[in-house]
VOGU-3710 file (C-alpha; in Angstrom, 3 decimals, decimal comma):
1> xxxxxxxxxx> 97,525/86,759/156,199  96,292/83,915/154,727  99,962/82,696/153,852  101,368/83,636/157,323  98,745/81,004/158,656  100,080/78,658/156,517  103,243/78,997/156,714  102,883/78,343/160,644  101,065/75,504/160,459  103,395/73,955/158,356
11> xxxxxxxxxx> 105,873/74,398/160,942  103,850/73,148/163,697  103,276/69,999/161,371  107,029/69,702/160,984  107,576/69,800/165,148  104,637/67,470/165,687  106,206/65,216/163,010  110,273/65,268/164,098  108,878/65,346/168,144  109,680/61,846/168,871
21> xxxxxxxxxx> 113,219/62,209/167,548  113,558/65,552/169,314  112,526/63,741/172,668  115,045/60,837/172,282  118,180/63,329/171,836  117,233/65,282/174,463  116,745/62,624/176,823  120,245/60,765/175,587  121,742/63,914/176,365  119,802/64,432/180,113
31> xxxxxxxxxx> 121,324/60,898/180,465  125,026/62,247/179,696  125,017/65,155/181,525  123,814/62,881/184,701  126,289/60,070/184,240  128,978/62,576/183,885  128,351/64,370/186,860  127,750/61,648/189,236  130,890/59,692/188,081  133,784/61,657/188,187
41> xxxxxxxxxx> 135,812/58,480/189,082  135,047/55,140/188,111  134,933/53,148/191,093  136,867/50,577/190,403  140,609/51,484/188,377  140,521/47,919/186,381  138,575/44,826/186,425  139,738/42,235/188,178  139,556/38,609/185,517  139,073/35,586/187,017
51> xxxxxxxxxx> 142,094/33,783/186,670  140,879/31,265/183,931  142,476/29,050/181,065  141,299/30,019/177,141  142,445/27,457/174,808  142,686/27,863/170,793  143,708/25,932/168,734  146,238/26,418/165,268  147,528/24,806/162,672  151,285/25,023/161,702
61> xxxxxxxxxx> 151,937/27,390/159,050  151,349/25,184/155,575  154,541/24,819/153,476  154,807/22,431/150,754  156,389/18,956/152,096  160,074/17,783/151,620  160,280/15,062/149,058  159,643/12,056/151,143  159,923/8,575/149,998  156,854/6,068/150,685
71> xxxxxxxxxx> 157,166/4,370/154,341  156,464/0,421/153,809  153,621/-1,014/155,859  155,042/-3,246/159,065  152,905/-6,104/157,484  155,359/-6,001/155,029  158,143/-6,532/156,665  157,324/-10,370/157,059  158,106/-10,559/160,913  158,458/-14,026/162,402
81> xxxxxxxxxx> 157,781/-13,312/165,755  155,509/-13,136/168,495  155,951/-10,099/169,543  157,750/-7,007/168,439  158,342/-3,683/169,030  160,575/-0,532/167,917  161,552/2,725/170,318  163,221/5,772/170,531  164,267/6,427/173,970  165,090/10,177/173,689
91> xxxxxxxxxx> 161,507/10,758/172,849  160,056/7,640/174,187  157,884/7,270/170,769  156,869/3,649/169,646  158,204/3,330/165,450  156,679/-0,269/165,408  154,483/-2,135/166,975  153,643/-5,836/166,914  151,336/-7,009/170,011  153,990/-5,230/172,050
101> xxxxxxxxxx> 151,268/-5,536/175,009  150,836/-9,471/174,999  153,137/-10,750/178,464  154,965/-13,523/177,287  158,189/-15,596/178,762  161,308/-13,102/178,156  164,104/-15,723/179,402  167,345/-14,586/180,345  165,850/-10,587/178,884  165,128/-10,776/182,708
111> xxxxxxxxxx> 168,817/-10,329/183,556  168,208/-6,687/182,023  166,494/-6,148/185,311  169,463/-7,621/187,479  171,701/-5,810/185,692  169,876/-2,229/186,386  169,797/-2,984/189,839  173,687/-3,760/190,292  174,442/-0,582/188,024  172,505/1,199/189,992
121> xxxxxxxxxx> 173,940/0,112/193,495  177,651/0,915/191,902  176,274/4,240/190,736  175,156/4,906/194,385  178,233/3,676/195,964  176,131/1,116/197,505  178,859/-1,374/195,984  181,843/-1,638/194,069  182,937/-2,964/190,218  185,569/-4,551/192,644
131> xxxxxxxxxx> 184,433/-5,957/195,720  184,557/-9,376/195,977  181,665/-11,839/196,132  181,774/-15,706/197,687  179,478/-17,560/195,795  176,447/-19,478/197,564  175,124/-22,622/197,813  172,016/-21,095/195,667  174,067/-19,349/192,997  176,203/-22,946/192,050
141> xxxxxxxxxx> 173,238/-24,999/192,247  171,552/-22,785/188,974  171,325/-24,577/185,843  171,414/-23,906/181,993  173,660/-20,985/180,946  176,154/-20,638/183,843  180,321/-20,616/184,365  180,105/-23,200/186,366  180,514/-21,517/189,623  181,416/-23,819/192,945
151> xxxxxxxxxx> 180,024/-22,711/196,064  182,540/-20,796/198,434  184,335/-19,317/195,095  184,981/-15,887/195,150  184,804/-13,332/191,840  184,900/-9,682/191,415  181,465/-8,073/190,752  182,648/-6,739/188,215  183,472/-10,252/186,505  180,257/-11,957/187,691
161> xxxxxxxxxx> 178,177/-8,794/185,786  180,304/-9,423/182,509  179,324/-13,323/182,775  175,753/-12,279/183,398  175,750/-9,693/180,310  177,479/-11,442/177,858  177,149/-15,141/178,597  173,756/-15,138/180,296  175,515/-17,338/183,345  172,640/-17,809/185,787
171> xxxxxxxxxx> 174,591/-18,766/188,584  176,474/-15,401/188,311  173,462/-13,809/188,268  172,012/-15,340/191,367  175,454/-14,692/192,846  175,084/-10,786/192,382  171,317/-11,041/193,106  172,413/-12,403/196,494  174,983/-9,588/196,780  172,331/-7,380/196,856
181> xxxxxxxxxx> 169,675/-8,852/198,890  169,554/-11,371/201,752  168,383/-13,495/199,602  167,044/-14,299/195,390  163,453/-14,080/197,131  164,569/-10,300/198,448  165,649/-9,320/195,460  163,174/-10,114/193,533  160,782/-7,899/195,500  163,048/-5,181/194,527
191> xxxxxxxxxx> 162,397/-6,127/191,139  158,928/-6,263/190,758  158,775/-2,396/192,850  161,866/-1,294/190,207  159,244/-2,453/187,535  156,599/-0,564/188,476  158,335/2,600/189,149  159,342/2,331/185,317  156,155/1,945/184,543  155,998/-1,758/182,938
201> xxxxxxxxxx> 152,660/-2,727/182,894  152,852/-6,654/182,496  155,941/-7,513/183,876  156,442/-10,230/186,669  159,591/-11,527/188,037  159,899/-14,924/189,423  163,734/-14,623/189,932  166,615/-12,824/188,880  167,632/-15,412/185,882  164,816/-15,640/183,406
211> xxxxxxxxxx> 164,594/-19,311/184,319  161,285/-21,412/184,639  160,202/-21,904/188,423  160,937/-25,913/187,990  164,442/-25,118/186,967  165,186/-23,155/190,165  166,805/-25,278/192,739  164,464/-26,701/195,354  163,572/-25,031/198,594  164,298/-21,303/196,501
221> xxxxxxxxxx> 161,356/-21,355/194,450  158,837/-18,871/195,002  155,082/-20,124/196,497  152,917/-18,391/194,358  154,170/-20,399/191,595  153,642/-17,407/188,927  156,215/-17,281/186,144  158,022/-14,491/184,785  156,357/-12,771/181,744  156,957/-9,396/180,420
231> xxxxxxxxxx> 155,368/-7,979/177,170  157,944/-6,384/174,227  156,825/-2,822/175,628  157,811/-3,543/179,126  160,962/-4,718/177,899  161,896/-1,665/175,445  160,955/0,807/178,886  163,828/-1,466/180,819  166,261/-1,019/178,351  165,469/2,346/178,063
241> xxxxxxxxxx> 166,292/3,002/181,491  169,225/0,914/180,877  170,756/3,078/178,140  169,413/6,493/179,726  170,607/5,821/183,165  173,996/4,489/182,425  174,901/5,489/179,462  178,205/3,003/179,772  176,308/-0,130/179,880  178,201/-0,869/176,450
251> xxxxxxxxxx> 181,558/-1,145/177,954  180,100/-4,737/179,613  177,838/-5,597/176,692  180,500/-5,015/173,212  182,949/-7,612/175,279  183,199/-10,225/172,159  184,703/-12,644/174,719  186,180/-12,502/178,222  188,365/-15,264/180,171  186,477/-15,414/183,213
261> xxxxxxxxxx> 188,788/-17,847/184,878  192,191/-19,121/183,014  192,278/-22,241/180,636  190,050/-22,747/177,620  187,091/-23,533/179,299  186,979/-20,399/181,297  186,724/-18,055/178,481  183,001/-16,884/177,836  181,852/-15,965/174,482  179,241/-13,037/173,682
271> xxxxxxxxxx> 176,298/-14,239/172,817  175,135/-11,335/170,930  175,901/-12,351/167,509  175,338/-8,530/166,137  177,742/-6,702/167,732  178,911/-4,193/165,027  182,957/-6,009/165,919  181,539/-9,430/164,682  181,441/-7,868/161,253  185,566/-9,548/160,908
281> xxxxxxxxxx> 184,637/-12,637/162,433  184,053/-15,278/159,840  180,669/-17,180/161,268  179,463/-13,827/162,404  179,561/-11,489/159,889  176,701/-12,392/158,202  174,854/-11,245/161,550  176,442/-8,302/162,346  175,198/-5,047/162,573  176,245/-1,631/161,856
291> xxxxxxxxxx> 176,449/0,522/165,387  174,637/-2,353/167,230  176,399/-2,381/171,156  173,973/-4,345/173,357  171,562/-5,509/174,304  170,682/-9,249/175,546  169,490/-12,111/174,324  167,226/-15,021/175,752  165,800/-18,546/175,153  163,983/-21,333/176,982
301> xxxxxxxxxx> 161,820/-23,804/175,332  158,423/-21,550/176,781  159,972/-18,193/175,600  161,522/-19,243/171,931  164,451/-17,114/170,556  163,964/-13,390/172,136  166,676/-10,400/171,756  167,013/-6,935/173,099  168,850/-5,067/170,621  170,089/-1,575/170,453
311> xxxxxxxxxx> 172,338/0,830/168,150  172,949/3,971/166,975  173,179/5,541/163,376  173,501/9,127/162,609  173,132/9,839/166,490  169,674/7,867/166,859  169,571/5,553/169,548  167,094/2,669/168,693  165,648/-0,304/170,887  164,225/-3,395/169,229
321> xxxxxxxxxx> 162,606/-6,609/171,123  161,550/-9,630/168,998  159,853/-12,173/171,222  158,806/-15,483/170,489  160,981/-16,499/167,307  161,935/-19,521/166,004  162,552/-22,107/168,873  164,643/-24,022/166,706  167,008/-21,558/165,306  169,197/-18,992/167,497
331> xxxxxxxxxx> 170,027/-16,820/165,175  166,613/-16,292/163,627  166,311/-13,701/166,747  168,552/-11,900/164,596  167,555/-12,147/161,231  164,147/-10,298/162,624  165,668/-7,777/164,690  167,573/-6,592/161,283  164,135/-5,869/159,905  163,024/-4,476/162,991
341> xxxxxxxxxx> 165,755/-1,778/163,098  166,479/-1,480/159,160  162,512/-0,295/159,175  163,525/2,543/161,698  166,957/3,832/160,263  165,961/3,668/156,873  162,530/5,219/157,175  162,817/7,826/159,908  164,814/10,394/162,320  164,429/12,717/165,254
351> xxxxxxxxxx> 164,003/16,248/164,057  163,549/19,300/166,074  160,362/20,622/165,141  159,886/23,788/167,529  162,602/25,751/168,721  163,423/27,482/172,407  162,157/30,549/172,453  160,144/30,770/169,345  156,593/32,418/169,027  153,428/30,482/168,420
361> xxxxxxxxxx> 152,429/31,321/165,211  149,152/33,288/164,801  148,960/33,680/168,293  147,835/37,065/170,353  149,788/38,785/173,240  148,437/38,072/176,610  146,487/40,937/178,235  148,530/42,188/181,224  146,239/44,515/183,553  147,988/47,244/185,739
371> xxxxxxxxxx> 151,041/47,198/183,618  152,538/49,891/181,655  152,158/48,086/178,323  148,864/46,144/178,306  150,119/43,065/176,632  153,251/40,523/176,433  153,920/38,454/174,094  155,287/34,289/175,033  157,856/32,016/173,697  158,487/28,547/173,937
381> xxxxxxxxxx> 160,995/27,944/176,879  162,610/24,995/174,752  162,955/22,857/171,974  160,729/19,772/171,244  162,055/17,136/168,901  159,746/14,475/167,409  160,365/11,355/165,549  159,148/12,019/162,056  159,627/10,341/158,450  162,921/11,011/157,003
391> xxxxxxxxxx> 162,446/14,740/154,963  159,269/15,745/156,997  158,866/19,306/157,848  156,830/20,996/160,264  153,667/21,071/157,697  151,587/18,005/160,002  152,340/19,960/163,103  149,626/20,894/165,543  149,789/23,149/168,416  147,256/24,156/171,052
401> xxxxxxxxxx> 148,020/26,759/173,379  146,364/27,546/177,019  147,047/31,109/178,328  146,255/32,272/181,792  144,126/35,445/181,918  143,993/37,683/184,629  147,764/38,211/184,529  149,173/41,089/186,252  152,250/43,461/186,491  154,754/43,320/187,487
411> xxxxxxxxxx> 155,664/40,428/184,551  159,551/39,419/184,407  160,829/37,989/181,234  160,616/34,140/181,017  157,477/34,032/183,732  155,013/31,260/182,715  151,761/32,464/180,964  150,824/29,149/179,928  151,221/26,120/178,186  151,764/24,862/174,471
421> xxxxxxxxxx> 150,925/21,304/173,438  152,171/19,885/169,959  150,337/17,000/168,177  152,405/15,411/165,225  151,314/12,404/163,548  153,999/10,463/161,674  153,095/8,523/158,545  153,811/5,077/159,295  153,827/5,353/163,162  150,663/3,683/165,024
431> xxxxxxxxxx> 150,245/6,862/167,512  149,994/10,543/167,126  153,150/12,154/169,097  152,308/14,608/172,042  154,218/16,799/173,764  153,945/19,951/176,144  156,594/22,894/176,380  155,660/26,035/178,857  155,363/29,416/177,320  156,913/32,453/179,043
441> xxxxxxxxxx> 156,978/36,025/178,746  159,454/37,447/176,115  159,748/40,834/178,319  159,663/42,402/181,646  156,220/44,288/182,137  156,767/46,559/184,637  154,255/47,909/186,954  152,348/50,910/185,380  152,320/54,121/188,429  148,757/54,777/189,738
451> xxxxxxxxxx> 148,112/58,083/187,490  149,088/55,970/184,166  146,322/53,245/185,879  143,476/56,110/186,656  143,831/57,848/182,969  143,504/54,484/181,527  140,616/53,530/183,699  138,985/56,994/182,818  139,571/56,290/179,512  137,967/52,734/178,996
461> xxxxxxxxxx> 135,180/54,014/181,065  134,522/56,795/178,075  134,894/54,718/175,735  131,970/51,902/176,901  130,115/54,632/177,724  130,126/56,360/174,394  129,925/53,020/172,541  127,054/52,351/174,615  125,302/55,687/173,637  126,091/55,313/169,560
471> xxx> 124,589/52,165/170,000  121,170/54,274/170,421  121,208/56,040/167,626
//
């Protein structure tokens, strides 16, 4: 008896002591039963995301760099200039940079802008290489560089645009300037709202030649009395709308010489001493410059020696400017623009560095709701080619993605889901290089049927549900 009494109120202890862990299953499972029985259907089939942006942000894969030799500094190049600068125009990166900003007299580098605008008209059918132009009082009065034009002659456009590109002949300048527009005055607005549509920052045209104000014949002058300046950067963005938009501007500028008019004085002589052709001629030679085709020169006693130069090695386009050289000495323009463009050739190239249609490494599907798979992955839809040291790889590259959530079937393949932006600084270069490509869908997602969209709902219900209860325990 005595044992059966004890044996019982051991028990009893045992209930009294597991009770509150008794209660708390019990009541977890009350809760379960209830839940299930009062939602038989979730009441919404999927959660609608906000359509928002999530950015991350990844590193290239490391691989050990190509051999790459050391890049000089552009202090050690020695430049005896002003001003210069050194650009790609595929990718519109900047190589070199030497106060490329400062606005400073470009000279007859203004006739880039005349020349633009006459291309252009031709390319519009505005006017042609072979209507004829009568020469006005304006254009013959022009001093400096000219062909000696009399007012009342008459000259092809296309021969008055070889005498402006090659010879820097003001009064054939004015002459096409005036073909154009009413008047110089006209045109010149055109030039100033062709300058900002490029995007030239500094740049201010006085007239179409290049020439100071108190040059220009009297009565034609303009009232504000501003000169033209443009800075080194303004100048590479012309050209590069020079060489991008008509790709044939070298059929005018690689003329080594052109007879204008007959007789010996009519012939005009390029003065563009590095045309890769000079290379045979004797005085030249030591100037020229392998794949060089344009671009143009300038000098006034404000400006200096300036050049525009241009050529192409390996299938890289460059642009040079050199502002501000020796005043004394023509063909010390040259002498820097060799260094200017030897530094970019020698020391770097354009490399593709992503691919079309490649996958961003390390990156995650996007989630695609109501679909019948639940996730798509995303491409690049194209290529993106940076200007990088000669032997770089992809090792410096930098990408940061921003993917659209809240994306929904039905997805087609090569829909947008974002946006990928690539950072690559270049040893050597002043800036880091960005650029953005879109991402798309590699697949079609097709719409998943309303059964497929209730089990799944069902199903993610459960499973918050039961993670919620485990989390009890």
């Amino acid at each position: 008896m005595k044992r059966m009494t004890f044996t019982y109120k051991k028990q009893a202890e045992e209930n009294r002591i597991n009770q509150p862990k008794f209660l708390k299953r019990s009541a977890a499972s009350v809760l379960l039963i209830h839940m299930l029985c009062l939602s038989v259907v979730p009441a919404n089939l999927a959660n609608a995301a906000a359509t928002t942006t999530q950015s991350t942000e990844t590193k290239a894969a490391e691989t050990p760099a190509a051999a790459q030799k050391a890049i000089p500094t552009v202090e050690s190049l020695n430049l005896a200039v002003k001003s210069a600068i050194l650009l790609e125009p595929v990718t519109g990166e900047v190589i070199l940079s030497v106060d490329a900003e400062t606005p400073l007299p470009p000279a007859s580098m203004t006739k880039m802008m005349t020349e633009y605008i006459v291309a252009e008209q031709v390319k519009q059918g505005k006017m042609s290489w072979d209507d004829v132009v009568t020469v006005s009082q304006n254009a013959a009065a022009q001093v400096g560089s000219r062909v000696f034009l009399a007012q009342g002659d008459q000259h092809t456009v296309r021969d008055l645009y070889i005498a402006m590109a090659i010879g820097s002949a003001n009064d054939a300048t004015v002459a096409l300037a005036e073909t154009v527009a009413p008047t110089e005055m006209e045109f010149v607005k055109l030039m100033n709202s062709e300058a900002k549509r490029m995007g030239m920052k500094t740049a201010h045209f006085a007239n179409s030649t290049g020439l100071d104000i108190a040059d220009m014949p009297e009565g034609t002058r303009p009232s504000d009395g501003q000169e033209t300046v443009m800075s080194a950067m303004d100048a590479a963005i012309l050209a590069k709308y020079i060489v991008t938009d008509h790709p044939d501007f070298n059929e005018f500028t690689t003329i080594q010489s052109y007879q204008f008019r007959p007789g010996a004085t009519g012939k005009i002589d390029n003065l563009d001493w590095m045309l890769e052709a000079n290379a045979s001629v004797p005085n030249l030679k030591a100037y020229a410059y392998d794949g060089l085709d344009g671009l143009k020169t300038g000098h006034t006693n404000a400006a200096g020696n300036n050049f525009t130069g241009t050529a192409v090695r390996d299938g890289m386009r460059l642009i040079s400017v050199v502002m501000g050289t020796d005043v004394q000495d023509q063909g010390s323009r040259f002498v820097e623009t060799r260094k200017v463009l030897d530094y970019g050739f020698n020391n770097f190239e354009v490399k593709e560095m992503v691919s079309a249609n490649q996958a961003v490494e390390g990156e995650e599907p996007v989630a695609v709701s109501k679909g019948k798979e639940e996730s798509v992955a995303y491409e690049t839809a194209g290529a993106l080619s940076f200007v990088v040291p000669k032997g770089a790889d992809a090792s410096g590259l930098k990408v940061q993605t921003s993917i659209e959530s809240g994306l929904e079937a039905p997805v087609a393949k090569g829909d947008k889901v974002g946006t990928a932006t690539y950072t690559y600084q270049a040893k050597g270069m002043p800036e880091a290089q960005t650029k953005t490509v879109d991402l798309i869908a590699s697949s079609d997602v097709e719409k998943a049927g309303w059964f497929k969209q209730l089990m799944r709902a069902i199903g993610g219900f459960f499973s918050d549900l039961f993670e919620s209860i485990k989390n009890l325990f």
